[in-house]
Z-matrix of the N, CA and C atoms (Angstrom, degrees):
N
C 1 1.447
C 2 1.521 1 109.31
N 3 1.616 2 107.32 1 125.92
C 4 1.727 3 90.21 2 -173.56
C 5 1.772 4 104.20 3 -108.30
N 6 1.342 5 95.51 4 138.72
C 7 1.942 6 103.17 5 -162.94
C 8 1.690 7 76.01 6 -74.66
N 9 1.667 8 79.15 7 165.04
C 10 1.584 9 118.74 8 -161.68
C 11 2.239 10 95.18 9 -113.25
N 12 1.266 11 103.56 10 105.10
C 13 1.480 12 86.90 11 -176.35
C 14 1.488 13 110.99 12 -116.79
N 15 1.409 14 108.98 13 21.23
C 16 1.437 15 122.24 14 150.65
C 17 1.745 16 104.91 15 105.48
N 18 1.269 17 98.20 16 15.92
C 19 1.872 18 105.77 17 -167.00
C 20 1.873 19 118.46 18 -99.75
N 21 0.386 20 116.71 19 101.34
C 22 1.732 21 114.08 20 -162.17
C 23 1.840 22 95.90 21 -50.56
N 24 0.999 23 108.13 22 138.36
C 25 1.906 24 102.30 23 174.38
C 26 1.332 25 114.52 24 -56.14
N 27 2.007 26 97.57 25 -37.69
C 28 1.806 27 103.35 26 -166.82
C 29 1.734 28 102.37 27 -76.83
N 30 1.261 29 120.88 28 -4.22
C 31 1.565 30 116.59 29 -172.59
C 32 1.579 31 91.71 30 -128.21
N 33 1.465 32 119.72 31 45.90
C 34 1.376 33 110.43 32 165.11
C 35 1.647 34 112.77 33 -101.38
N 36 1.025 35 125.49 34 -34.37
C 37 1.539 36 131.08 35 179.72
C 38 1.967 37 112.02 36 -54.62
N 39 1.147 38 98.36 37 -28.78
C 40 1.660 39 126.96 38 -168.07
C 41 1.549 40 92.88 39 -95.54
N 42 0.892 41 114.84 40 -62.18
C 43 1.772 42 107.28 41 -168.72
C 44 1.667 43 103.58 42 -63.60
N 45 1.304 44 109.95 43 -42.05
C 46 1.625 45 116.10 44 -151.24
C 47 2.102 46 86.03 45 -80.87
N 48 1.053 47 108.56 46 -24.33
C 49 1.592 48 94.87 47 168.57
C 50 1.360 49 117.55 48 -88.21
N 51 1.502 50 127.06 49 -27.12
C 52 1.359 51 119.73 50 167.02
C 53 1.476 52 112.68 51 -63.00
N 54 1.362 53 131.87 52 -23.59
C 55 1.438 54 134.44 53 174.51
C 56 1.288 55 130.74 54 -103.16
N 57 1.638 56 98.84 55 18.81
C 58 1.765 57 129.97 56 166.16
C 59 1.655 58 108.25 57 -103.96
N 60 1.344 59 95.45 58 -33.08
C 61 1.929 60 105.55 59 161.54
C 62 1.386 61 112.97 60 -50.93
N 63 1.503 62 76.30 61 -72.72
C 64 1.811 63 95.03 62 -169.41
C 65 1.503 64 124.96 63 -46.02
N 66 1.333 65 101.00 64 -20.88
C 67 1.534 66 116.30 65 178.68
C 68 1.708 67 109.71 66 -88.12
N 69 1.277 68 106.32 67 -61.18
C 70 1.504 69 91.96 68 179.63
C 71 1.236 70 123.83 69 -51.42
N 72 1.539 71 111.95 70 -31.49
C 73 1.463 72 101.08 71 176.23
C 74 1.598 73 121.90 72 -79.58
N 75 1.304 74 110.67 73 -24.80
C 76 1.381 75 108.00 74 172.70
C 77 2.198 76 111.00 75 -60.14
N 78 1.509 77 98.78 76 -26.26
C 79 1.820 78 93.81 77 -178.73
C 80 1.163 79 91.34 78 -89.73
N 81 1.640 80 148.69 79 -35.08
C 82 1.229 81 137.61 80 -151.05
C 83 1.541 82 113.37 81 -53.31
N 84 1.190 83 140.36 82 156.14
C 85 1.660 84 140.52 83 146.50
C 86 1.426 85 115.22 84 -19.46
N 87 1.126 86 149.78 85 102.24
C 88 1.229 87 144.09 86 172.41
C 89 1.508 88 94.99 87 -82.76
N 90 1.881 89 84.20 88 147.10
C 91 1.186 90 108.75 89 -165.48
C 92 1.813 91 110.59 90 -62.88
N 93 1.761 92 115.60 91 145.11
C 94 1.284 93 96.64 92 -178.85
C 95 2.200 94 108.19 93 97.74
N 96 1.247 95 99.97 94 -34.16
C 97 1.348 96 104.97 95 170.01
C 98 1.387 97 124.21 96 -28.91
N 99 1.689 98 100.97 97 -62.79
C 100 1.915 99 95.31 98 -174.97
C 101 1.881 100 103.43 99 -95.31
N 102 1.227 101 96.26 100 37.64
C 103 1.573 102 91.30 101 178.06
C 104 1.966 103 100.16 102 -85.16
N 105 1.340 104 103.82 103 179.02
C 106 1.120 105 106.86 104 162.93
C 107 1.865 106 131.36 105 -91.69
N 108 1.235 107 126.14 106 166.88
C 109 1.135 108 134.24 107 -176.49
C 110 1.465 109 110.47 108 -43.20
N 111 1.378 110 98.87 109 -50.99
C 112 1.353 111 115.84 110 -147.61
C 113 1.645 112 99.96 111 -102.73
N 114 0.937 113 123.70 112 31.14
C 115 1.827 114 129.06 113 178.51
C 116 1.568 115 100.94 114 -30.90
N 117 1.314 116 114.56 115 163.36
C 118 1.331 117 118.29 116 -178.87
C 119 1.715 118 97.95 117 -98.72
N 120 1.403 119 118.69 118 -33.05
C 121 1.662 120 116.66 119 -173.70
C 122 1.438 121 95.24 120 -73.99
N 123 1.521 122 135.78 121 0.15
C 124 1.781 123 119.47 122 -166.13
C 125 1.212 124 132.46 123 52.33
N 126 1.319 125 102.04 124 26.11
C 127 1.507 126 125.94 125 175.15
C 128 1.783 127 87.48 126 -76.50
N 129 1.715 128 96.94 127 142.77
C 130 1.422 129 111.04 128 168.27
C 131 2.041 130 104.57 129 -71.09
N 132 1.082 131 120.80 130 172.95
C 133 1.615 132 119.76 131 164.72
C 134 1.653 133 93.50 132 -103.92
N 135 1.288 134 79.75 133 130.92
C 136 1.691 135 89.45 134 173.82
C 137 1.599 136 123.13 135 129.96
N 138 1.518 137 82.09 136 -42.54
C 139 1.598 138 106.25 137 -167.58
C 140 2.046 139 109.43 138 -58.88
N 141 1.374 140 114.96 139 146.66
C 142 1.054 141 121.27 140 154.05
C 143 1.855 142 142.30 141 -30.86
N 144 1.368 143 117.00 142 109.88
C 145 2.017 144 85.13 143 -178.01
C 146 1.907 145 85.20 144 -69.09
N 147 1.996 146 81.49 145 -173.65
C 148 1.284 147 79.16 146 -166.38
C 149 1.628 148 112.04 147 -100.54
N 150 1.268 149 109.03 148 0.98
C 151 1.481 150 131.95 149 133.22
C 152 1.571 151 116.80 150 -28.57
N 153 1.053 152 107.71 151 -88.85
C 154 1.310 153 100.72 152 177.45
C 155 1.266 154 143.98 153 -60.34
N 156 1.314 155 106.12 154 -21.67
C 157 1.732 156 131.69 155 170.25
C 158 1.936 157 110.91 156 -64.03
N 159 1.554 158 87.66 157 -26.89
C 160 1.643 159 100.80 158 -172.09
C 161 1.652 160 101.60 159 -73.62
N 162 1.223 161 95.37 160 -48.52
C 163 1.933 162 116.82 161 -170.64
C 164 1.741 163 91.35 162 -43.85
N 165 1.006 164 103.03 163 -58.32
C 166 1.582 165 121.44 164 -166.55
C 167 1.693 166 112.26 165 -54.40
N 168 1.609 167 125.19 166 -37.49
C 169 0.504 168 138.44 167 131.16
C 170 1.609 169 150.56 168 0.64
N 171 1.844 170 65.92 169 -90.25
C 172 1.917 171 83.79 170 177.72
C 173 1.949 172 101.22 171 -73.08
N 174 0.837 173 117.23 172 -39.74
C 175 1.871 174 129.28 173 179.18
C 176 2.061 175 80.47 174 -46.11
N 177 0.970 176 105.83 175 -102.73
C 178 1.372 177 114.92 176 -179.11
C 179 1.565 178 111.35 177 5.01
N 180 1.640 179 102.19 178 -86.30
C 181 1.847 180 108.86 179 164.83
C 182 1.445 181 110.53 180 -29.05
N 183 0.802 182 124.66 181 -43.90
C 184 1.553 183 132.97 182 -162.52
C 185 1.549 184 114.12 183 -56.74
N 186 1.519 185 90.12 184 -57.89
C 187 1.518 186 118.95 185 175.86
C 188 1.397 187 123.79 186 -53.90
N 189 1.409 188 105.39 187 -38.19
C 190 1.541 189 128.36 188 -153.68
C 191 1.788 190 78.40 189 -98.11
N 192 0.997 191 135.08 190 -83.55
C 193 1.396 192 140.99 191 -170.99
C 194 1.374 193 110.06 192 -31.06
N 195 1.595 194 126.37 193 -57.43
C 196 1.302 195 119.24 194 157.63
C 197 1.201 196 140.17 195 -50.57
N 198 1.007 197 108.13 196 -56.42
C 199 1.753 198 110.57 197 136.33
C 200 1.446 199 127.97 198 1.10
N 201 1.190 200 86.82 199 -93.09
C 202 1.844 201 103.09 200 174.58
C 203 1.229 202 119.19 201 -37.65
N 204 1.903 203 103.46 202 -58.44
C 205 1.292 204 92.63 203 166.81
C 206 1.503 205 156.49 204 -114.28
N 207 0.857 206 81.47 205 31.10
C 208 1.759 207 111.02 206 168.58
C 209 1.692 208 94.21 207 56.82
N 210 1.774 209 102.79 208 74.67
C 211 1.382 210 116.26 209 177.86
C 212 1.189 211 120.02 210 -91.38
N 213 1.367 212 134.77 211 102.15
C 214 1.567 213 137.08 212 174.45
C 215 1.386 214 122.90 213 -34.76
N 216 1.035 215 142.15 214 145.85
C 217 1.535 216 135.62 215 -170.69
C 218 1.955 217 101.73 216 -62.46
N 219 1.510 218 93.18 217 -40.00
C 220 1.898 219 78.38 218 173.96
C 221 1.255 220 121.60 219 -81.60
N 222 1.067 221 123.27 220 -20.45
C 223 1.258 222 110.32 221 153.87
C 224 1.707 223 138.47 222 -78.58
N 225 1.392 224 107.76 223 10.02
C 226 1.488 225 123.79 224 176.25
C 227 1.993 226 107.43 225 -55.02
N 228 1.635 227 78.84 226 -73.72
C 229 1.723 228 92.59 227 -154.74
C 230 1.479 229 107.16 228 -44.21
N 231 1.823 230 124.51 229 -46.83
C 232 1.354 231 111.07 230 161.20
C 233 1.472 232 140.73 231 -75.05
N 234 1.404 233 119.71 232 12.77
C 235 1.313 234 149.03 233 142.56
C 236 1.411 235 113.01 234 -52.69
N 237 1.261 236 98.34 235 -50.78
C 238 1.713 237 100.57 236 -154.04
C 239 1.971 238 102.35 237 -94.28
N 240 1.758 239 102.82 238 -14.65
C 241 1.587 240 109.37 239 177.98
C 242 1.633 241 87.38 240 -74.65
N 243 0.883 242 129.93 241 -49.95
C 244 1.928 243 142.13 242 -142.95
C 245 2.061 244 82.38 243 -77.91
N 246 1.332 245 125.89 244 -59.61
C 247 1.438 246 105.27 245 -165.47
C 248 1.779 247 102.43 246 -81.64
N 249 1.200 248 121.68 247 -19.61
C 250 1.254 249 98.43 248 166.86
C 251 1.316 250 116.64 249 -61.99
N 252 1.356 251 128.89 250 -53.23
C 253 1.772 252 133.34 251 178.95
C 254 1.855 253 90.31 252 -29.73
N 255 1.205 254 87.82 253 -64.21
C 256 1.731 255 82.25 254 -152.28
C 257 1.617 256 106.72 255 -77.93
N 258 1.198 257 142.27 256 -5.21
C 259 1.364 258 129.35 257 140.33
C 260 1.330 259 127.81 258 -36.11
N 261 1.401 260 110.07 259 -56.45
C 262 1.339 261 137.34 260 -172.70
C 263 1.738 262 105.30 261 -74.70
N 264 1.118 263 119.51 262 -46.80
C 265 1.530 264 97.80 263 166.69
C 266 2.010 265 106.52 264 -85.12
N 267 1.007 266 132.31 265 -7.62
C 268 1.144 267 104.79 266 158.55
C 269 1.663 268 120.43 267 -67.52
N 270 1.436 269 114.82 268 -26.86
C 271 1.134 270 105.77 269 -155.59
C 272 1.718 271 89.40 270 -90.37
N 273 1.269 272 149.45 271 -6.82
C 274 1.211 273 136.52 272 -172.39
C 275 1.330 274 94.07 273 -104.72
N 276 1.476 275 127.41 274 -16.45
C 277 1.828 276 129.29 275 161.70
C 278 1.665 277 102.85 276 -56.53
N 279 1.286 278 132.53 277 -67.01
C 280 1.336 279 143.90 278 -163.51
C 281 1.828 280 95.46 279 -71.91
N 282 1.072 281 126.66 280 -52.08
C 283 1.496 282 119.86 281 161.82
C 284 2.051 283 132.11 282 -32.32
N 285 1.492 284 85.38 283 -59.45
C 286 1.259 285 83.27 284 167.54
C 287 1.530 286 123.83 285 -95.44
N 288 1.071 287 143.05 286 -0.33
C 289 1.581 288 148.48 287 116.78
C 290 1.098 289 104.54 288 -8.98
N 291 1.719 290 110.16 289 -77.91
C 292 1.941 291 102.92 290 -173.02
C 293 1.107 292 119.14 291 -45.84
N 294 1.867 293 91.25 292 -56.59
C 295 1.970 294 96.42 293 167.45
C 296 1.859 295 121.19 294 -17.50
N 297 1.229 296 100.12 295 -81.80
C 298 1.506 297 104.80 296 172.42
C 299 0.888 298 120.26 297 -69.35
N 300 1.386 299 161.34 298 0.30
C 301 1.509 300 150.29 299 175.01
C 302 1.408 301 79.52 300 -112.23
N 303 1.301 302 172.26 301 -88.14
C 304 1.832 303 153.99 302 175.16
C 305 1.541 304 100.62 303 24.68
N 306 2.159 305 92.34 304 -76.86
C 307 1.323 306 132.65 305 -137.12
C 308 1.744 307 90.36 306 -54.90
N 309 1.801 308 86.90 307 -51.44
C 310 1.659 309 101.68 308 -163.58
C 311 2.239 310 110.29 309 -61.53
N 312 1.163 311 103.69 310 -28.56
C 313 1.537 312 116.91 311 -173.60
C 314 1.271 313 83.24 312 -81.46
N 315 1.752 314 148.67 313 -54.53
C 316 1.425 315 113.80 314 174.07
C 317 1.247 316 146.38 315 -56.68
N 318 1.206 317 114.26 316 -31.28
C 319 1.463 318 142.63 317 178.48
C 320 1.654 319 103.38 318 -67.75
N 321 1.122 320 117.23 319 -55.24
C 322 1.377 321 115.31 320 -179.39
C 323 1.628 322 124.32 321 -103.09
N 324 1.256 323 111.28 322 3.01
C 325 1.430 324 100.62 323 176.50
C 326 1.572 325 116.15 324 -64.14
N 327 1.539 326 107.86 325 -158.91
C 328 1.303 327 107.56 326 -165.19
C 329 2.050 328 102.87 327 -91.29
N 330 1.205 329 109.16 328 -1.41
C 331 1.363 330 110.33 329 176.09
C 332 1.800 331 108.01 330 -99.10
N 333 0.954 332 96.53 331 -22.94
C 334 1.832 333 104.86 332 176.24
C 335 1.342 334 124.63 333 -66.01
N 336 1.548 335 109.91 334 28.13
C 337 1.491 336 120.47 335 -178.75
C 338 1.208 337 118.87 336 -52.09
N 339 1.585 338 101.24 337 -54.97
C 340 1.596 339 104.22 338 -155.57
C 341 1.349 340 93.43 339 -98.29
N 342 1.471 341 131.75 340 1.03
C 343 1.557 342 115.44 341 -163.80
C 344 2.034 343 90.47 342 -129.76
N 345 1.014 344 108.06 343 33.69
C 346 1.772 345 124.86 344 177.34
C 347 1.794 346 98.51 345 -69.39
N 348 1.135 347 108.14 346 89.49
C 349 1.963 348 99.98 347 158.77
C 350 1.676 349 116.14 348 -111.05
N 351 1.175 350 89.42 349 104.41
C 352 1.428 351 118.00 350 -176.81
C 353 1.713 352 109.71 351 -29.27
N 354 1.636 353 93.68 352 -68.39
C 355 1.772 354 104.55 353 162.90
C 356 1.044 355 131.87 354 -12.99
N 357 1.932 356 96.97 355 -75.36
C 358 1.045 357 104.63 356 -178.18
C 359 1.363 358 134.54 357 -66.65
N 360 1.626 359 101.51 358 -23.42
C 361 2.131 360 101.79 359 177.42
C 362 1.385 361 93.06 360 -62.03
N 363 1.161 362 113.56 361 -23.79
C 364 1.744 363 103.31 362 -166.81
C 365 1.463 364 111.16 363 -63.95
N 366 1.650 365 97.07 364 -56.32
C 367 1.820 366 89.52 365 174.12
C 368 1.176 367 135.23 366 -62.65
N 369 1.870 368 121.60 367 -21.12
C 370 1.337 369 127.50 368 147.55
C 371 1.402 370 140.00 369 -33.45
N 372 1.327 371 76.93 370 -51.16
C 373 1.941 372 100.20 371 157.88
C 374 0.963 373 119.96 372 -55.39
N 375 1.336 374 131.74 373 -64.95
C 376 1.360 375 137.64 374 -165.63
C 377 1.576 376 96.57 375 -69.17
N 378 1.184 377 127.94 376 -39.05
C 379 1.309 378 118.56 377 -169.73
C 380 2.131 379 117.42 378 -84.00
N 381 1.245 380 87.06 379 -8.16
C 382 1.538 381 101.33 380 169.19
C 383 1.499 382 100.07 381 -76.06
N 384 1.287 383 111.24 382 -54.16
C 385 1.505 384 116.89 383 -144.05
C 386 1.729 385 83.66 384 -79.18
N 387 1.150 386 118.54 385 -52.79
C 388 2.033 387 105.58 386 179.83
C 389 1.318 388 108.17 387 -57.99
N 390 1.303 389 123.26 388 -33.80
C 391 1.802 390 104.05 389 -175.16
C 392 1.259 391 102.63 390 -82.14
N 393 1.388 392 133.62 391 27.59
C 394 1.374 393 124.10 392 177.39
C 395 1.220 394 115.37 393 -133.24
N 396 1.189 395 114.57 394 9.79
C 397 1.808 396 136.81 395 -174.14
C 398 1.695 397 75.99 396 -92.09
N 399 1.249 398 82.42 397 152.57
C 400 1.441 399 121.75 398 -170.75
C 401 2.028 400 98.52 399 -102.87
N 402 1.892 401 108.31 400 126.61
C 403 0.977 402 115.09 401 -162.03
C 404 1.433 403 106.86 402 -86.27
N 405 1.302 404 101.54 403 127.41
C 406 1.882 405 102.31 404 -176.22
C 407 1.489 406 109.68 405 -71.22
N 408 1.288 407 103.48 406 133.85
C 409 1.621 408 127.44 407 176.95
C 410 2.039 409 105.22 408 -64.81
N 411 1.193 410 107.23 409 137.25
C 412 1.119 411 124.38 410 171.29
C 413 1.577 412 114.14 411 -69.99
């Protein structure tokens, strides 16, 4: 009886190299390794950039998504163009979010007395509240 470990046969050549990635980088040197204890940024030694932690990540999604859907090797490579696009604008969506919710916690915190522009939280606002509207379907 041959067990079923959730891998499609036609997306095995493709998976079994995304999880030859995923592996070397999990043994590789992480970045920061031969640094010292005492770094001046307070970075631990050892630790991940956050670059690379992302890679790891996105490899992961990758895996898991093919997976799921039992993606044929020809249908990979434009699979795999289509979730990068949309990684990449999520991640410059969640970027500029911080951007403005930062901007907005300087402007109005409890030290932002004398440098308070009314205006401007306003346009922060407004620009929070549109990048968070939900994009109408065609």
């Amino acid at each position: 009886m041959k067990a079923h470990i959730g891998i499609n046969e036609g997306t095995w050549p493709a998976t079994l190299a995304l999880l030859a990635i995923l592996a070397l980088a999990s043994t590789a040197a992480p970045a920061g390794a031969g640094q010292a204890q005492g770094a001046s940024d307070g970075a631990q030694a050892g630790a991940y950039s956050a670059v690379e932690t992302q890679r790891l990540f996105d490899a992961y999604v990758l895996v898991q998504a093919q997976d799921s859907l039992d993606l044929g090797d020809a249908q990979l490579p434009d699979f795999i163009r289509r979730l990068k696009v949309l990684q990449d604008v999520r991640r410059r969506f969640l970027l500029e979010r911080r951007r403005i919710v930062l901007e907005l916690q300087r402007r109005s915190g409890p030290n932002a007395a004398g440098r308070f522009d009314e205006a401007r939280v306003r346009d922060l606002l407004r620009s929070l509240a549109m990048s968070t509207r939900e994009v109408p379907t065609r």
